[in-house]
Residue frames as qw, qx, qy, qz and C-alpha x, y, z in Angstrom:
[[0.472, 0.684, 0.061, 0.552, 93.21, -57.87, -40.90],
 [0.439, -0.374, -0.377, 0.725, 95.65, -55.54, -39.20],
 [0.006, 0.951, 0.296, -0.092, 94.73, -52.11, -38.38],
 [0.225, 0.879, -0.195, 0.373, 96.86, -49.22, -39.66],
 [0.561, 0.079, -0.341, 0.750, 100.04, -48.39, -38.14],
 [0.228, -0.953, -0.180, -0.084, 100.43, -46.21, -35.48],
 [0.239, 0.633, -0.533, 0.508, 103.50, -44.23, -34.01],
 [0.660, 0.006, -0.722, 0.207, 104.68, -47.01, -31.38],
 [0.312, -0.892, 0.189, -0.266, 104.77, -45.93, -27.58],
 [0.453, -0.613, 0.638, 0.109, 107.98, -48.41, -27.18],
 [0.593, 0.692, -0.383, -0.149, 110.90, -50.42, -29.08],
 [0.865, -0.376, 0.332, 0.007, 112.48, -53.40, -28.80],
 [0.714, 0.560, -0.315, -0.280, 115.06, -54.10, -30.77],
 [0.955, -0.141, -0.117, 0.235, 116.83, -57.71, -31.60],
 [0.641, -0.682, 0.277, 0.215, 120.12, -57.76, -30.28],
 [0.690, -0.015, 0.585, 0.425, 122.32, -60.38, -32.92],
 [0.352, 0.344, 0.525, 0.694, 122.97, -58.73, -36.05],
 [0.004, -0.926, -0.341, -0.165, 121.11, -55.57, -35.24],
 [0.379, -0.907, 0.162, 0.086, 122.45, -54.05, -32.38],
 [0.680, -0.500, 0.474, 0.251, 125.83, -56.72, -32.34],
 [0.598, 0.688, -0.352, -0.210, 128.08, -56.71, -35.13],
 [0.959, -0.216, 0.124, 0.136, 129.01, -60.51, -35.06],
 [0.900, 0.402, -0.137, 0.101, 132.07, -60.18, -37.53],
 [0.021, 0.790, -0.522, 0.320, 134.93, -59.21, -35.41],
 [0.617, -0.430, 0.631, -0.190, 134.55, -62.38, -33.42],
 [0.892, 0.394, -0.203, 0.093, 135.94, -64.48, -36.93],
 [0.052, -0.798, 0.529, -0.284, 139.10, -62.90, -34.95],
 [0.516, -0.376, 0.667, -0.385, 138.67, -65.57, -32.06],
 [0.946, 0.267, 0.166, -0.081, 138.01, -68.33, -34.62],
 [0.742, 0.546, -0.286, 0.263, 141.13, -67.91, -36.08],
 [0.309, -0.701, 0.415, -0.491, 142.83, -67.85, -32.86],
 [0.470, -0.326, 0.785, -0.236, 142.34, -71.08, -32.06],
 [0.385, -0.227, 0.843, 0.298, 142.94, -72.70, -35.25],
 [0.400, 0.499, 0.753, -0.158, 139.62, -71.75, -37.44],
 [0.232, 0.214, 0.399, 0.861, 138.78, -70.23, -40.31],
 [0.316, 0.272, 0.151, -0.896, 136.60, -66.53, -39.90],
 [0.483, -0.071, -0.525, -0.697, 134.33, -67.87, -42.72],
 [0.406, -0.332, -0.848, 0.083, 132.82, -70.46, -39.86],
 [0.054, 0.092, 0.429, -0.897, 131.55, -67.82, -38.06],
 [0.259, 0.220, -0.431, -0.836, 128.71, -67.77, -40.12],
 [0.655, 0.013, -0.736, -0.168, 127.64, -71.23, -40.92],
 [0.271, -0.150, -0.752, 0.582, 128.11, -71.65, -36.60],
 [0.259, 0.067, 0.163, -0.950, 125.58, -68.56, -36.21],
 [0.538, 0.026, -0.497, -0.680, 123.23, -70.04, -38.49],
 [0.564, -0.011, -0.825, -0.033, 123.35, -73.54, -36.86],
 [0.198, -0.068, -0.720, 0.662, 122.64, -71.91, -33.67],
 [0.421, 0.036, 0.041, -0.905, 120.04, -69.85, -34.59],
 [0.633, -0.104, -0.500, -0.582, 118.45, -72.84, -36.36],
 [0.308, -0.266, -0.789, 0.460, 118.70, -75.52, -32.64],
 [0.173, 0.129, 0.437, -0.873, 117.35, -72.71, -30.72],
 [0.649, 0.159, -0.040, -0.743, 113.92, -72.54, -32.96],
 [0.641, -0.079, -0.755, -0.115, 114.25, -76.54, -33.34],
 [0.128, -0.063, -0.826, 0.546, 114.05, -76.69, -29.71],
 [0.278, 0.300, 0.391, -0.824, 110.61, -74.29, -29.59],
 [0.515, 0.240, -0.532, -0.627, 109.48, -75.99, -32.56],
 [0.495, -0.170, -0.852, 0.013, 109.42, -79.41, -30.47],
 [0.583, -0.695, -0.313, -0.283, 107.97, -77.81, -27.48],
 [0.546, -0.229, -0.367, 0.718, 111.22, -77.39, -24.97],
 [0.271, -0.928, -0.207, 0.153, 110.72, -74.57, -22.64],
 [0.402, 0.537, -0.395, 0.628, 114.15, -71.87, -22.91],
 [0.586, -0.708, -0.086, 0.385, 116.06, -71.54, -19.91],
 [0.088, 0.966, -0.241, -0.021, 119.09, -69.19, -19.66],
 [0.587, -0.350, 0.637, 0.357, 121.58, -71.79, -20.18],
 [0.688, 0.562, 0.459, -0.010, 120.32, -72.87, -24.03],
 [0.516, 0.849, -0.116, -0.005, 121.75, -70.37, -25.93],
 [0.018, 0.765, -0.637, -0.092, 125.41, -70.73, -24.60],
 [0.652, -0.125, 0.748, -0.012, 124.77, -74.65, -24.86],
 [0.643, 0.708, 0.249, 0.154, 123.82, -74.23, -28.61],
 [0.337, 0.859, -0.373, 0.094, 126.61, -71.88, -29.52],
 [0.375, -0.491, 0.787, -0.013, 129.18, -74.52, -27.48],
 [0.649, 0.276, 0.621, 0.342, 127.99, -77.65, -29.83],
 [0.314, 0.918, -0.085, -0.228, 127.54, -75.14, -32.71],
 [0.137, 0.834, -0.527, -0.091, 131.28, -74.53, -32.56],
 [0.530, -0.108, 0.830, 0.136, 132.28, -78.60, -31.74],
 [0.732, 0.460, 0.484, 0.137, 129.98, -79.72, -34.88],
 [0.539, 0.829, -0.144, 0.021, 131.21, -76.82, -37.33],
 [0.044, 0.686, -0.711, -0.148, 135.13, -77.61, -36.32],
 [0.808, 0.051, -0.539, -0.235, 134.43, -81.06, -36.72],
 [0.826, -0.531, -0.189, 0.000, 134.62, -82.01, -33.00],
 [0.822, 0.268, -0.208, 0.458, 138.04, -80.57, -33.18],
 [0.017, 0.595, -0.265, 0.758, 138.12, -77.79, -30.45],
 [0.344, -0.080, -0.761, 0.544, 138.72, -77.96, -26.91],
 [0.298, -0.811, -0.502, 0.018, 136.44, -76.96, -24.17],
 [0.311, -0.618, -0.069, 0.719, 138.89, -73.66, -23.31],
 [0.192, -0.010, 0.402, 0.895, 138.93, -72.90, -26.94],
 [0.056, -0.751, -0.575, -0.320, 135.01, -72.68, -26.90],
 [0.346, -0.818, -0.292, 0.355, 135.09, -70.36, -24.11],
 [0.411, -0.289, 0.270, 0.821, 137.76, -68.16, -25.73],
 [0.118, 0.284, 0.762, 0.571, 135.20, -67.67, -28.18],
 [0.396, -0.711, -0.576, -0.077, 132.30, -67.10, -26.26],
 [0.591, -0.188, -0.082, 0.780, 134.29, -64.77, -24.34],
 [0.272, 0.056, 0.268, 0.922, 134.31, -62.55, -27.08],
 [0.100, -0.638, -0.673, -0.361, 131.02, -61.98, -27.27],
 [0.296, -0.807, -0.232, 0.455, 130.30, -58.73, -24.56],
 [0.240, -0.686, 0.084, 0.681, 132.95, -56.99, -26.25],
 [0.471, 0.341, 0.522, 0.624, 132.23, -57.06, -29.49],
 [0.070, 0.199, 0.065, -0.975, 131.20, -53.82, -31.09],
 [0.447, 0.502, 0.733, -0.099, 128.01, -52.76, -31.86],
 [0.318, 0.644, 0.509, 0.475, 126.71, -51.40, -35.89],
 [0.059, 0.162, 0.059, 0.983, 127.73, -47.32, -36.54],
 [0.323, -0.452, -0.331, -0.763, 123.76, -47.02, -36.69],
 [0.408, -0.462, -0.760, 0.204, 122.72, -48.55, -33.32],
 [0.167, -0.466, -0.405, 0.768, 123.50, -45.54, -30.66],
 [0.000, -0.019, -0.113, -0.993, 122.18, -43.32, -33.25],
 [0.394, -0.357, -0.682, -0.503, 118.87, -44.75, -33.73],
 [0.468, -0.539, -0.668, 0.210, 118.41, -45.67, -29.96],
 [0.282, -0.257, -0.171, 0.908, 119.33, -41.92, -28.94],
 [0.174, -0.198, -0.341, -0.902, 116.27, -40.43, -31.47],
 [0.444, -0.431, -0.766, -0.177, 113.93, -43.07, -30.02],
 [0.461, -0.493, -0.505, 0.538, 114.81, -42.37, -26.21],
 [0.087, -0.289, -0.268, 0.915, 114.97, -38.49, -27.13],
 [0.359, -0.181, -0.441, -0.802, 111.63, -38.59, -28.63],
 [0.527, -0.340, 0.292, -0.722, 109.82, -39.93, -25.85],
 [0.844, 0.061, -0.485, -0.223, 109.80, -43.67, -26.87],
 [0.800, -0.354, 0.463, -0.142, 110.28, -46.54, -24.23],
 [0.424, 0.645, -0.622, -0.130, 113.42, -48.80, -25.59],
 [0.870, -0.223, 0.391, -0.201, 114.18, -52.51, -25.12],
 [0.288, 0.491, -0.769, -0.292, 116.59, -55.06, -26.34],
 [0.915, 0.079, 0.165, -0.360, 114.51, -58.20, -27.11],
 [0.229, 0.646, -0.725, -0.072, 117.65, -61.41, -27.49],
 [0.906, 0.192, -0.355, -0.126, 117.82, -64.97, -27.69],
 [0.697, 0.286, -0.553, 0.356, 121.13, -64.89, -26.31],
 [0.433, 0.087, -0.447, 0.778, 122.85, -64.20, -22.76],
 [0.148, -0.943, -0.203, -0.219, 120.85, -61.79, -20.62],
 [0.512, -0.731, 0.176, 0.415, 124.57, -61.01, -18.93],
 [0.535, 0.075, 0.432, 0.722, 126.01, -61.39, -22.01],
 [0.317, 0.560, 0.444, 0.624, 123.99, -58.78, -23.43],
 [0.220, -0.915, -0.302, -0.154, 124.02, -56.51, -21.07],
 [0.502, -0.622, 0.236, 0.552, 127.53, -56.08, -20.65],
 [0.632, 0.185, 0.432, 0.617, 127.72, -55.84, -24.23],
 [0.033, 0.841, 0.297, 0.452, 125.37, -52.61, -24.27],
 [0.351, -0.931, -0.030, 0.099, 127.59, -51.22, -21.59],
 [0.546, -0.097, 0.371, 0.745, 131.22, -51.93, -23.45],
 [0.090, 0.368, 0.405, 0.832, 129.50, -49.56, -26.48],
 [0.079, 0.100, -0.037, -0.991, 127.67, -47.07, -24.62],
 [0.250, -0.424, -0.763, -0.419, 123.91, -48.43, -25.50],
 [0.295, -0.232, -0.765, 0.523, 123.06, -48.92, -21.89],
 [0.011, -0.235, -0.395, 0.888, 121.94, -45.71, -21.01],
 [0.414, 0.066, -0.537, -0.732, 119.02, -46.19, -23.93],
 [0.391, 0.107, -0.911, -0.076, 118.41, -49.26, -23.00],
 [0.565, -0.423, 0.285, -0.648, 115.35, -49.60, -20.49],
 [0.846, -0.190, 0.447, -0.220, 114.70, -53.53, -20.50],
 [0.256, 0.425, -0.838, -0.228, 116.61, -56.07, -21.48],
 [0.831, 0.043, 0.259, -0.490, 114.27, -59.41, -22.51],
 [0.015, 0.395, -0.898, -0.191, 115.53, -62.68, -23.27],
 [0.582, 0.041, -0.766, -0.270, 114.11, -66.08, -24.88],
 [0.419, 0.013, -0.857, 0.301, 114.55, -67.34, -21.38],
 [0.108, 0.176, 0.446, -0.871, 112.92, -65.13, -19.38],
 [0.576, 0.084, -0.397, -0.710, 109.89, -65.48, -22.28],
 [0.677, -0.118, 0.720, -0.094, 110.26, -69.50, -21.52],
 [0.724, 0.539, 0.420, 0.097, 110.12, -69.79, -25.74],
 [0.445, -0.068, 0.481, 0.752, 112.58, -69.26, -28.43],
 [0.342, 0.553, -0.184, -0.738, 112.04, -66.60, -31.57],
 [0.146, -0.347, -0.383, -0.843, 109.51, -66.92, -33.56],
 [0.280, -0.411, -0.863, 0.084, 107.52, -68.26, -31.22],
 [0.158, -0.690, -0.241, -0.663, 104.47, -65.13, -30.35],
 [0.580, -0.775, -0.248, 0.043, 105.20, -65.26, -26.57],
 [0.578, -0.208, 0.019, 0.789, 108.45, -63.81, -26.60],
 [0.066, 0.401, 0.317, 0.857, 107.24, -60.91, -28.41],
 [0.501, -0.712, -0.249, -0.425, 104.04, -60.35, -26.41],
 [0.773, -0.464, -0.214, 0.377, 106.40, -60.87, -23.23],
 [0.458, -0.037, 0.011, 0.888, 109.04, -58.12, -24.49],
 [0.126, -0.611, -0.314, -0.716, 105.86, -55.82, -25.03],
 [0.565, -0.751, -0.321, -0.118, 104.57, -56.56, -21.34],
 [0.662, -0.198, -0.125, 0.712, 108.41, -55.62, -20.02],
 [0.212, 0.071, 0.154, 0.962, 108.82, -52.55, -21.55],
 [0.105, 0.405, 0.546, -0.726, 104.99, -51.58, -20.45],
 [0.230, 0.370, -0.297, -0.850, 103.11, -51.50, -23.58],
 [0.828, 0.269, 0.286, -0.399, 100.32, -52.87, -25.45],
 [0.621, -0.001, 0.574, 0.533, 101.56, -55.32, -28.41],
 [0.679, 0.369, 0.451, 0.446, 100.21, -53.09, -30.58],
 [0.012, -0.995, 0.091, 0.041, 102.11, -50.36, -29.69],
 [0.565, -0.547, 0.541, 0.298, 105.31, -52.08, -29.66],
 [0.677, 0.659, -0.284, -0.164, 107.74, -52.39, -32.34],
 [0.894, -0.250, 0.281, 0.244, 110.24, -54.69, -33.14],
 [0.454, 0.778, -0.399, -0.172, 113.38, -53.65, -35.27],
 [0.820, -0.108, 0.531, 0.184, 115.48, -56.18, -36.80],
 [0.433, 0.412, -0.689, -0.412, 117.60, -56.90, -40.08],
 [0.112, 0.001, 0.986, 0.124, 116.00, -60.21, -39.97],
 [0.319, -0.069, -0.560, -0.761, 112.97, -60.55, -42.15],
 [0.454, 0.084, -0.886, 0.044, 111.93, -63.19, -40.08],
 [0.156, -0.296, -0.525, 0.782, 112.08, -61.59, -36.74],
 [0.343, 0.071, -0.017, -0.937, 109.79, -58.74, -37.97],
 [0.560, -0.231, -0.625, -0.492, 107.26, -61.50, -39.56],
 [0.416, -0.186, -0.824, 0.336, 107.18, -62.75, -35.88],
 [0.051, -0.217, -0.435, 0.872, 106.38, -59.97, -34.31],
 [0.376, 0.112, -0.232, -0.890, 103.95, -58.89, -36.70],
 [0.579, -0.172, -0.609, -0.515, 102.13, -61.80, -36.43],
 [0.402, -0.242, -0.751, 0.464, 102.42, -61.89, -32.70],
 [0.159, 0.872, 0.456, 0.081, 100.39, -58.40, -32.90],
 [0.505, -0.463, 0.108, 0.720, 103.56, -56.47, -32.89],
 [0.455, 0.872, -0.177, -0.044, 104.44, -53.29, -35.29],
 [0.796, -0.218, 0.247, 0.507, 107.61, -54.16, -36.53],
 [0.332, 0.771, -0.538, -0.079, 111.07, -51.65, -38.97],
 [0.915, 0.195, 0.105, 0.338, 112.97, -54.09, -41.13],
 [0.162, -0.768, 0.491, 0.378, 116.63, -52.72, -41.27],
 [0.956, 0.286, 0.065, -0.001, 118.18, -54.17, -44.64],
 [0.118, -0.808, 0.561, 0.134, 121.62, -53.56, -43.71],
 [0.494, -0.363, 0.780, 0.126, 121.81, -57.25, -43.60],
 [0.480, 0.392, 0.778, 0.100, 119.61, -58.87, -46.11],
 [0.142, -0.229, 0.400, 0.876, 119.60, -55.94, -48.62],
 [0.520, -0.051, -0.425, -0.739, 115.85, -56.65, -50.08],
 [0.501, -0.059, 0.611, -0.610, 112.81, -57.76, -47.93],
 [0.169, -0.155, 0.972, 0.043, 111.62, -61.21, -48.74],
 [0.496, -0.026, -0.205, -0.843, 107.78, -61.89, -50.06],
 [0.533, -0.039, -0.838, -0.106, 107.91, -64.59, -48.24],
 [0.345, -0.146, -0.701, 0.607, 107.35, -62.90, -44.99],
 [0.075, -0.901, -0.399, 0.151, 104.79, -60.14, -43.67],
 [0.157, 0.835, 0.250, 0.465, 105.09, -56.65, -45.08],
 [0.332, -0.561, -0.600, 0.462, 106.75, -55.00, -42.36],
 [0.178, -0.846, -0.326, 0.382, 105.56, -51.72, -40.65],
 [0.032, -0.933, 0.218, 0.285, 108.90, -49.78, -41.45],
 [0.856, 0.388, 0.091, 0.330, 111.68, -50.30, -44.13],
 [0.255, -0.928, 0.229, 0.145, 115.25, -48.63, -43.39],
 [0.629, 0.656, -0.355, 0.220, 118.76, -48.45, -44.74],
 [0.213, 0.055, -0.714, 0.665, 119.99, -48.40, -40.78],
 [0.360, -0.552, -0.750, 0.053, 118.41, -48.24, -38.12],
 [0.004, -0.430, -0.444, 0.786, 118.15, -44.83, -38.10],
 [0.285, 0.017, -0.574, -0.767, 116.07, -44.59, -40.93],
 [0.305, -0.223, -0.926, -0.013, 114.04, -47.23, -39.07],
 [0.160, -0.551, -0.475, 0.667, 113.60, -45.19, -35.97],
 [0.116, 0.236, 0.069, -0.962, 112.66, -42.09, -37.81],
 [0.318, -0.177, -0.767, -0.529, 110.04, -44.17, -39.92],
 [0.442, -0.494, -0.721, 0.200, 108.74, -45.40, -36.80],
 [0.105, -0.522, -0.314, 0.786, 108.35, -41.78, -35.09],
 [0.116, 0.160, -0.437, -0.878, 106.70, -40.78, -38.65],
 [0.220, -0.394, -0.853, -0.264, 103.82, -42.98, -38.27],
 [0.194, -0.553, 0.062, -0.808, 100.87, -41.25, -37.10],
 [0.009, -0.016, 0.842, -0.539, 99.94, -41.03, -33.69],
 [0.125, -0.527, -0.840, 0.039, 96.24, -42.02, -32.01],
 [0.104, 0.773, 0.353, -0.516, 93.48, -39.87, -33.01],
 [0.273, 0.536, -0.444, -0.664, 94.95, -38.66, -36.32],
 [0.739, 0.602, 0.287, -0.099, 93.26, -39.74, -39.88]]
């Protein structure tokens, strides 16, 4: 059984769909002959390789993710895009923007005393230029990738790897996410985890309970700084 929440002493949060607001890059699909609605359906297909790969035992390197999102985009056009039009895509990805609620959330954390992290599957250049196009950066203490873990999400060494980065026990670390998923990982990797339901709108019962429950992720962050700290009853 877990033990009560506590108020975290650092945050990690995912990157995709949290921090990154994917849908601006349907743009760059339709650019080079695609329809925006494949954005989606490509995301998904990438997300699901990556955890088929840590599901058979492959180690992550820091190539993987942009090799999954390059077939991704060949299988969803039906093999019908060039190798310049992937990149044109892929491209896009740094400069997207990131979700109204990010900076606000990461700006309560960091001015409340909390250690911050972005914990990502994808890019570790990609995602760190993306938190300096929008301003994150300065929030931002570590940036942890899949690769650098050697295991895709769900898999409980990433998590316990983005806790030892950012200098914390696991169970002082949180994870935020709008994936349901993600949080169940963490939480069963001994992580505290805030569910954001910007994306998924109602928390599954298929997953672990998590920690914190938020409309954005600043609702998240103040949940998390609301929990009580060690030594209080």
């Amino acid at each position: 059984m877990r033990t009560a929440p506590r108020r975290p002493q650092a945050v990690v949060f995912d990157v995709l769909e949290t921090l990154m607001w994917l849908e601006p890059l349907g743009d760059r699909f339709e650019e080079i002959g695609q329809p925006a609605a494949a954005l989606q359906p490509w995301f998904l297909r990438v997300q699901r390789d990556c955890m088929a790969l840590t599901l058979s035992g492959e180690v992550a390197c820091s190539s993987t993710f942009l090799d999954a999102a390059r077939q991704a985009l060949r299988v969803e056009s039906g093999q019908s895009v060039s190798e310049a039009e992937i990149e044109h895509v892929l491209s896009g990805l740094p400069r997207l923007p990131a979700h109204p609620d990010a900076l606000p959330a990461l700006r309560r954390l960091r001015e409340a005393g909390v250690r911050v992290g972005a914990l990502t599957v994808g890019d570790a250049e990609v995602t760190r230029a993306f938190l300096e196009h929008n301003g994150l950066a300065p929030h931002v203490e570590q940036v942890v990738t899949a690769a650098e873990a050697g295991a895709w999400k769900p898999a409980p060494e990433v998590y316990r790897a983005a806790a030892e980065r950012v200098g914390a026990p696991p169970a002082a670390t949180a994870l935020v996410a709008v994936h349901a998923w993600d949080c169940h990982g963490a939480n069963r990797a001994g992580l505290l985890s805030g569910w954001c339901a910007r994306l998924e709108g109602r928390h599954s019962a298929m997953f672990a309970e998590p920690d914190v429950v938020g409309e954005d992720l600043d609702q998240v962050a103040e949940g998390l700084l609301g929990l009580p700290t060690a030594g209080t009853r």
